[in-house]
C-alpha positions in Angstrom: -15.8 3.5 3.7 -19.3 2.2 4.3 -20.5 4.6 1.4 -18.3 2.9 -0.8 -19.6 -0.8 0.1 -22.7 0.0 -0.6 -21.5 2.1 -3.8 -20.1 -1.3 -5.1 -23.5 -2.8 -5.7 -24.1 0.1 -8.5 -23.2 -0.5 -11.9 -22.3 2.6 -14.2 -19.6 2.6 -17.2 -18.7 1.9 -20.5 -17.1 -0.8 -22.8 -13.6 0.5 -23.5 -12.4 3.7 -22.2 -15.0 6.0 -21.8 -15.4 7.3 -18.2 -19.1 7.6 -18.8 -20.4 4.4 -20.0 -21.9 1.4 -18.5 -20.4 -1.7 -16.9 -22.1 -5.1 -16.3 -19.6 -5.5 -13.0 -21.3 -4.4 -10.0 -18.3 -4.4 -7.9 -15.1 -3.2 -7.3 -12.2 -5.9 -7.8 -10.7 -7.7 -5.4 -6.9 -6.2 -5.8 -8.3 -2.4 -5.5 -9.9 -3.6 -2.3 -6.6 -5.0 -1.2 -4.6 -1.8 -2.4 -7.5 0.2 -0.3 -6.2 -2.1 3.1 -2.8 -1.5 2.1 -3.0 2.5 2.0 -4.5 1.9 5.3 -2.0 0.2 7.0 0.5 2.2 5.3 -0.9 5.8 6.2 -2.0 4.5 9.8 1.9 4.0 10.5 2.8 7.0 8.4 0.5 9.6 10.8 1.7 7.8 14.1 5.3 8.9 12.4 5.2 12.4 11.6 3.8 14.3 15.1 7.2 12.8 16.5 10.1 13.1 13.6 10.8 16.7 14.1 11.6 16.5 18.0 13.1 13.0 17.5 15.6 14.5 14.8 16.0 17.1 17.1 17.2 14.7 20.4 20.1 14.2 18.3 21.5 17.8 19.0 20.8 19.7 16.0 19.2 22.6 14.2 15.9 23.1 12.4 17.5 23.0 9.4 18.9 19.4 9.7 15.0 18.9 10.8 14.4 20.0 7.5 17.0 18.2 5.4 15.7 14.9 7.1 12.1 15.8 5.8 13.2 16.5 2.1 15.4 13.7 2.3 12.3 11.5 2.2 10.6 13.4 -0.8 13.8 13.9 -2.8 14.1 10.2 -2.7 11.0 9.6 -4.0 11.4 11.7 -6.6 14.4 10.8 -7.7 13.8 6.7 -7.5 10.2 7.5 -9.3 11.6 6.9 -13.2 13.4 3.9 -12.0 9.9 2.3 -10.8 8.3 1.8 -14.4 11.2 -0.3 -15.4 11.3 -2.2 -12.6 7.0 -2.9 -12.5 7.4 -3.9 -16.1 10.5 -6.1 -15.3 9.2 -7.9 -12.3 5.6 -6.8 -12.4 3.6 -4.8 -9.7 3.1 -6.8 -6.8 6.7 -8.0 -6.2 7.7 -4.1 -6.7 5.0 -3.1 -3.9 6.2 -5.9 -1.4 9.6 -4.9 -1.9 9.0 -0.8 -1.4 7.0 -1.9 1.7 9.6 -3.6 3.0 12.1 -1.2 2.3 10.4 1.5 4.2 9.7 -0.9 7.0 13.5 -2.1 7.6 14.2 1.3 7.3 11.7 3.0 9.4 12.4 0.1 12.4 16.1 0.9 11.4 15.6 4.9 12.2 14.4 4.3 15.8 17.2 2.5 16.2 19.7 5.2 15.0 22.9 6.2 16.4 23.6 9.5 14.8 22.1 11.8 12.4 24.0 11.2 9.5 21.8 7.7 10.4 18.9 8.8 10.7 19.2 11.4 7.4 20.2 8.4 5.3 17.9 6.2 6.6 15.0 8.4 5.6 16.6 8.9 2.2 16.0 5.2 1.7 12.5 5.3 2.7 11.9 7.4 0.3 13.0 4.9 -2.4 11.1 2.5 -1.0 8.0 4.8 -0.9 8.2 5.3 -4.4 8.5 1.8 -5.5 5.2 1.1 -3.5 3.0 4.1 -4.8 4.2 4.1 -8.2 3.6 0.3 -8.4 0.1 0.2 -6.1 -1.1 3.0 -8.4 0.0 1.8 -11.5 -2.0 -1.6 -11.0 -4.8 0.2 -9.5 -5.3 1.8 -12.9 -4.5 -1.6 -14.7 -7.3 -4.0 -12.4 -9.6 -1.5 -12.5 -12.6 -1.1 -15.6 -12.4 2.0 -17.3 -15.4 3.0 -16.3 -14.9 2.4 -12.8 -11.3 3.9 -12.4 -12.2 6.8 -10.1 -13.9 5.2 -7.5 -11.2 2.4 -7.2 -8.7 5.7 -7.0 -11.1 7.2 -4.3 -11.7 4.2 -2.4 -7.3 3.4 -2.6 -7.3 7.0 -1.2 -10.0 6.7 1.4 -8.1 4.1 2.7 -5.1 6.8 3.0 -7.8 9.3 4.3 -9.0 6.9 7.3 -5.2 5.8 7.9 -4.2 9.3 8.1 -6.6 10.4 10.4 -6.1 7.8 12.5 -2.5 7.9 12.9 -1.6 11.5 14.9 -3.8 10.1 17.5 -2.0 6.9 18.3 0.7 8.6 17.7 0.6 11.0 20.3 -0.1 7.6 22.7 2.9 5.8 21.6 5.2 9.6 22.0 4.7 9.1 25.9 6.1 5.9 25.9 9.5 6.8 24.4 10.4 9.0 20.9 11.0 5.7 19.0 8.0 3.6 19.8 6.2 5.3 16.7 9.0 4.3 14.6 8.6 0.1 15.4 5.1 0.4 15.5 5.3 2.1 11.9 7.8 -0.7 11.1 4.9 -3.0 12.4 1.9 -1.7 9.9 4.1 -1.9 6.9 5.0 -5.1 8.0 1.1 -6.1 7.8 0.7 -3.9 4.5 3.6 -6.0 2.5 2.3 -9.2 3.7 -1.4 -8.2 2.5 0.1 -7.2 -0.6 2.1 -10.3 -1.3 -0.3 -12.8 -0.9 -3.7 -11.5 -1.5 -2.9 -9.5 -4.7 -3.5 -11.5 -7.8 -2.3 -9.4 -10.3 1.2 -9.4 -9.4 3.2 -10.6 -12.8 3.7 -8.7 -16.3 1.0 -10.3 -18.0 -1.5 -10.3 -14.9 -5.4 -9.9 -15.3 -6.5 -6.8 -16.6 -10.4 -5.3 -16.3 -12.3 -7.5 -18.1 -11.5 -7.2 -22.3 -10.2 -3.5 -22.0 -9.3 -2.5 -25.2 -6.5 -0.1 -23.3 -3.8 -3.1 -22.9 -1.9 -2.5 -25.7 1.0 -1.1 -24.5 1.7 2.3 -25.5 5.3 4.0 -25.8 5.3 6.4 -23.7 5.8 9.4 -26.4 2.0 8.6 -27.2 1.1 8.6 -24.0 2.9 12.0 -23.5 1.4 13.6 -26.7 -2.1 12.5 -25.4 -3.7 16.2 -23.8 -5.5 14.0 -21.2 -2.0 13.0 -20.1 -0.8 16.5 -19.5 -3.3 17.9 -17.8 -2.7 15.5 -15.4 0.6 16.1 -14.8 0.0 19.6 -14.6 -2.6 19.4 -12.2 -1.0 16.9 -10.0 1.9 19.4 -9.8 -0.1 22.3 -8.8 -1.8 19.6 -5.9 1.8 18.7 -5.1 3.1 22.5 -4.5 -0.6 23.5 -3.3 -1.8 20.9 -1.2 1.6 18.9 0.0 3.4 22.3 0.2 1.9 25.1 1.1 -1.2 24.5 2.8 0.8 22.3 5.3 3.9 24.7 5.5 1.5 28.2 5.8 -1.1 27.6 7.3 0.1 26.4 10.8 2.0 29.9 10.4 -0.6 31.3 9.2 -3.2 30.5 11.9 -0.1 31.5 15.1 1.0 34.3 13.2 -2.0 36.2 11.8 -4.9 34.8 13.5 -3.2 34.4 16.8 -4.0 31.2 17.3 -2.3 28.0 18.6 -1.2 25.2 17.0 -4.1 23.0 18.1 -6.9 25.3 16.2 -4.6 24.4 13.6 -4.9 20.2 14.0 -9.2 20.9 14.2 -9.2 22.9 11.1 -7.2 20.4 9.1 -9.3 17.5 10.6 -12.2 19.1 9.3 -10.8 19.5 5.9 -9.6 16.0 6.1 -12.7 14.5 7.2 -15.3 17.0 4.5 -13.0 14.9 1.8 -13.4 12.1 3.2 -17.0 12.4 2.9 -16.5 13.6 -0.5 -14.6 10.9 -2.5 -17.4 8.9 -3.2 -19.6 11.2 -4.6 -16.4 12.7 -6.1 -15.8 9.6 -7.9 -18.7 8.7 -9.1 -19.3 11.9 -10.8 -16.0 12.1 -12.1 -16.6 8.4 -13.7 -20.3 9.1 -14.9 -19.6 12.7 -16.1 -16.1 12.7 -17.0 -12.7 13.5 -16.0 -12.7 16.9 -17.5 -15.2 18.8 -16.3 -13.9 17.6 -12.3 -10.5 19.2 -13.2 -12.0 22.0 -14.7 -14.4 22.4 -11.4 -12.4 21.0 -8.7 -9.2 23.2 -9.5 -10.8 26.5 -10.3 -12.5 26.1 -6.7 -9.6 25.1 -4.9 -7.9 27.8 -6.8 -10.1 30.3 -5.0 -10.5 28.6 -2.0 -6.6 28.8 -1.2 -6.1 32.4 -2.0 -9.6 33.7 0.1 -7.2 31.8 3.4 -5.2 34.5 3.3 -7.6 36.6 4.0 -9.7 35.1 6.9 -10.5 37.1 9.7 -11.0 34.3 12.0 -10.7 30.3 12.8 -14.5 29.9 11.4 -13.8 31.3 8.3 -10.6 29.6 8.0 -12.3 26.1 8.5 -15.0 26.9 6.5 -12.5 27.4 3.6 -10.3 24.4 4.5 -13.7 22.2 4.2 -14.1 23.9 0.8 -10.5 23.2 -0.4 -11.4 19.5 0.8 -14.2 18.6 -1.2 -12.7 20.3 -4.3 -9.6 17.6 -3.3 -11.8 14.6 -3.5 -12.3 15.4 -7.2 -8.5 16.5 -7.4 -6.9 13.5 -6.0 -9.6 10.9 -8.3 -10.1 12.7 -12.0 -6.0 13.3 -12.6 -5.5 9.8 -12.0 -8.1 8.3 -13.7 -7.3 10.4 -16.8 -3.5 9.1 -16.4 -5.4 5.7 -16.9 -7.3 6.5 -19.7 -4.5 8.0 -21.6 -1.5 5.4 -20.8 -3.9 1.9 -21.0 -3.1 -1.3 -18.9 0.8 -0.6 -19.2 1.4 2.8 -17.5 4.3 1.7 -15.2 6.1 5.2 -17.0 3.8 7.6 -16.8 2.2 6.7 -13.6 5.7 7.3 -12.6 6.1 10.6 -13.9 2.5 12.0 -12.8 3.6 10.7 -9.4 7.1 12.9 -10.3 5.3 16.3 -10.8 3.8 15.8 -7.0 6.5 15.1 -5.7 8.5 18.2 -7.7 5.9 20.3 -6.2 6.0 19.5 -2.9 9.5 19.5 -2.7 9.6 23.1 -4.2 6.3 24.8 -3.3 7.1 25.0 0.4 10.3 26.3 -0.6 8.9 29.2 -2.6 6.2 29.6 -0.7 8.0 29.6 2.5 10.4 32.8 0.4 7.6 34.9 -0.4 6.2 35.3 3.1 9.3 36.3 4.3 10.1 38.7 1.6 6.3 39.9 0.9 3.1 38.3 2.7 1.0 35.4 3.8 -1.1 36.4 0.8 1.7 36.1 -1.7 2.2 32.7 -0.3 -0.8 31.2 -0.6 -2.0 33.5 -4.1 1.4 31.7 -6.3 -0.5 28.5 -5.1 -3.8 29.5 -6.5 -2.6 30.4 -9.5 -0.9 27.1 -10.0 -4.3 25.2 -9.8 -6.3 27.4 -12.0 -3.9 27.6 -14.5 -4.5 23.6 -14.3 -7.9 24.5 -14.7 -7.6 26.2 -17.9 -5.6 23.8 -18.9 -7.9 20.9 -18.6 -10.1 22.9 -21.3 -8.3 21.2 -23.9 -8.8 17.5 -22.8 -11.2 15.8 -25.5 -14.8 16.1 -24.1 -16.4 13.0 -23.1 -19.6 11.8 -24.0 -21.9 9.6 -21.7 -23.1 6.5 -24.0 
C-alpha cells in the first residue's frame, strides 16, 4: 500500500473518458480510500473464515458433499441477489446498500457460529451471500462513479489491494483463533464487518443518488443499459471477468491443491507457500498494473494480461516440481494485477457514473464462473487429466484475449 501513497502524488489522465489522458488531481479520493479500508476489514474477516468452514460444517455430522453445498450456497447467493443490487443502489444509493450488505453478512456470519444444525448453518450462509453482493456490487459501483476517468484503475487496484493485504492476513489469525474453539473465527469475522459497515456509513460521502461524481465527468449521463450492453468495451469485460471467475475463483483454487498432493506429491502446506507467493507477486504488481492500464489503455492489459495467464495456467499442468509450479503461480499473479484492474475500469468507461446494472452483471459472470468452473473442472480430471482441467481454463482466458481485440483503441492525448 505504501507504493500507492506515494503513487497518489502523480498526476496522469484525461478530461472525459479517456484512460490515457491527463488529470490536474494528484490524488486519489477520499471514498476510494475508504472503500480500500473497507475491503480490508472485510477480507481480513473473510481469510480468518475459510481455513475453518469446512471442519466446522463438518462437526455437525455430515459428508463432504454438504461441505460443499454450504460453500456454493454462498456464491449462488450472490449470484442470484446480484441483478437485484442495481435497483436497489439506484433506489437508495450506494452507501446505504454497502452498510446494509455489511451488516447482513455480519449478523449472519455471528449468527453461523452460533448454529444449531446444518440446515442453520446452510441457510445462514445463503444469506451471506446476499449480503455479499449487495456490498460488492454497491462498493464497486461507486468506486467507478468517485473515481476520474483517468484514474479508474488505480482506485480499482488500490480497493483490491486492500482485499490482497486482508486476505493474506486472514489464514494466519485464523489458524490462532481455530485453537481457541471452531467458532471464534466466525464472531471475530462478525467483529471486522462490524468495523467495515461503520467505516462505510459514516465516512463515505457519496452515499445518495445524486452524490458527487469525479470532477465534471462527462460519463454521468445515465445510460440504459442496452447501450451500455452494445458497447464492445462492455463485453469484453464480462467475458473476461468470467474466464477470471471459472479460472482464477475455480480452478486454480479447486486443482491445484490436488494438483500439488496428487501429482507432485506434495503436502498441503507447499500448497499455502505457492499461493502466498502468487498472492504476494500481485500484490506487488497492482500498482504498476494500474497505472499502465490507465496511461496505456484498458485494451492492450486484457489483451496482454489474459493471453499470459492463458499460458501460464495450462504450463501448471505440466510442472515437474514445486519450483516450477511457484514460478508459474507468480506469473499467473502479475498477469492478475492487470486482470482484476483493466475489466473493471473498462465497465466504467462503458456504463458512466450510473453503472449500478452493469457493474452488477460483470460481477454476475464471476460469480457464474466460479460457481461452474470448479464444477467442470473438478469433471474432467476425474474423467480425463489434471491437464484437461486446467487447459478448458486457459482457453477461457485467451479466448478473452482475442476478444478484447475488438474494444476501440485508445489514444494517449
Amino acid at each position: 500500500m505504501a507504493e500507492w501513497m506515494r503513487g497518489r502524488r502523480r498526476a496522469s489522465a484525461v478530461p472525459g473518458s479517456d484512460p490515457g489522458s491527463t488529470s490536474q488531481k494528484p490524488r486519489l479520493n477520499r471514498d476510494v480510500i475508504v472503500l480500500g479500508v473497507i475491503a480490508f476489514f472485510v477480507m481480513v474477516g473473510f481469510g480468518v473464515v475459510v481455513p475453518v468452514l469446512p471442519v466446522y460444517v463438518q462437526s455437525f455430522g455430515v459428508g463432504n458433499l454438504e461441505v460443499g453445498a454450504v460453500v456454493s450456497a454462498f456464491a449462488l447467493m450472490r449470484f442470484v441477489f446480484s441483478p437485484v443490487c442495481g435497483r436497489l443502489i439506484d433506489w437508495a444509493g450506494e452507501r446505504a446498500v454497502l452498510a446494509i450488505g455489511i451488516g447482513i453478512v455480519a449478523l449472519s456470519s455471528g449468527l453461523v457460529g452460533a448454529a444449531d444444525s446444518y440446515l442453520q448453518l446452510l441457510l445462514l450462509r445463503g444469506a451471506g451471500g446476499i449480503g455479499s453482493a449487495m456490498f460488492s456490487v454497491s462498493a464497486m459501483t461507486l468506486l467507478l462513479r468517485t473515481a476520474e476517468p483517468g484514474r479508474r484503475a488505480r482506485a480499482i487496484g488500490f480497493y483490491q489491494g486492500g482485499f490482497l493485504i486482508g486476505g493474506m492476513a486472514g489464514p494466519a489469525i485464523g489458524s490462532l483463533l481455530a485453537t481457541i474453539s471452531l467458532t471464534a473465527p466466525f464472531f471475530f469475522y462478525a467483529g471486522t464487518l462490524t468495523v467495515a459497515g461503520l467505516v462505510g456509513l459514516f465516512l463515505l460521502r457519496s452515499g445518495g443518488r445524486g452524490g458527487a461524481l469525479a470532477g465534471g465527468d462527462v460519463s454521468a449521463v445515465r445510460l440504459p443499459f442496452r447501450t451500455v450492453l452494445r458497447d464492445e468495451r462492455f463485453r469484453a469485460a464480462c467475458i473476461a471477468n468470467f474466464a477470471q471467475g471459472w479460472t482464477s475463483l475455480g480452478v486454480r483454487t479447486t486443482l491445484i491443491p490436488l494438483f500439488v498432493v496428487v501429482v507432485l506429491g506434495g503436502t498441503s502446506s507447499w500448497t499455502g507457500l505457492a499461493l502466498a507467493a502468487a498472492a504476494v507477486a500481485q500484490a506487488l504488481a497492482l500498482a504498476p498494473a494500474a497505472r499502465f492500464v490507465d496511461t496505456v489503455g484498458r485494451r492492450l492489459a486484457i489483451i496482454g494480461a489474459f493471453a499470459v495467464a492463458g499460458l501460464a495456467i495450462v504450463a501448471i499442468a505440466f510442472s515437474p516440481n514445486i519450483w516450477v509450479l511457484g514460478a508459474l503461480l507468480c506469473v499467473y499473479g502479475v498477469a492478475a494485477a492487470f486482470m482484476g484492474t483493466a475489466p473493471a475500469a473498462a465497465v466504467g468507461d462503458a456504463a458512466g457514473a450510473h453503472g449500478g446494472r452493469p457493474v452488477s452483471v460483470f460481477s454476475m459472470c464471476a460469480d457464474a464462473g466460479a460457481i461452474v468452473g470448479p464444477l467442470v473442472a473438478g469433471l474432467l480430471v476425474d474423467t480425463f487429466s489434471f491437464s484437461a482441467g486446467f487447459a478448458v481454463g486457459g482457453i477461457f482466458l485467451v479466448v478473452a484475449a482475442l476478444y478484447a481485440v475488438r474494444m476501440p483503441t485508445e489514444r494517449r492525448v
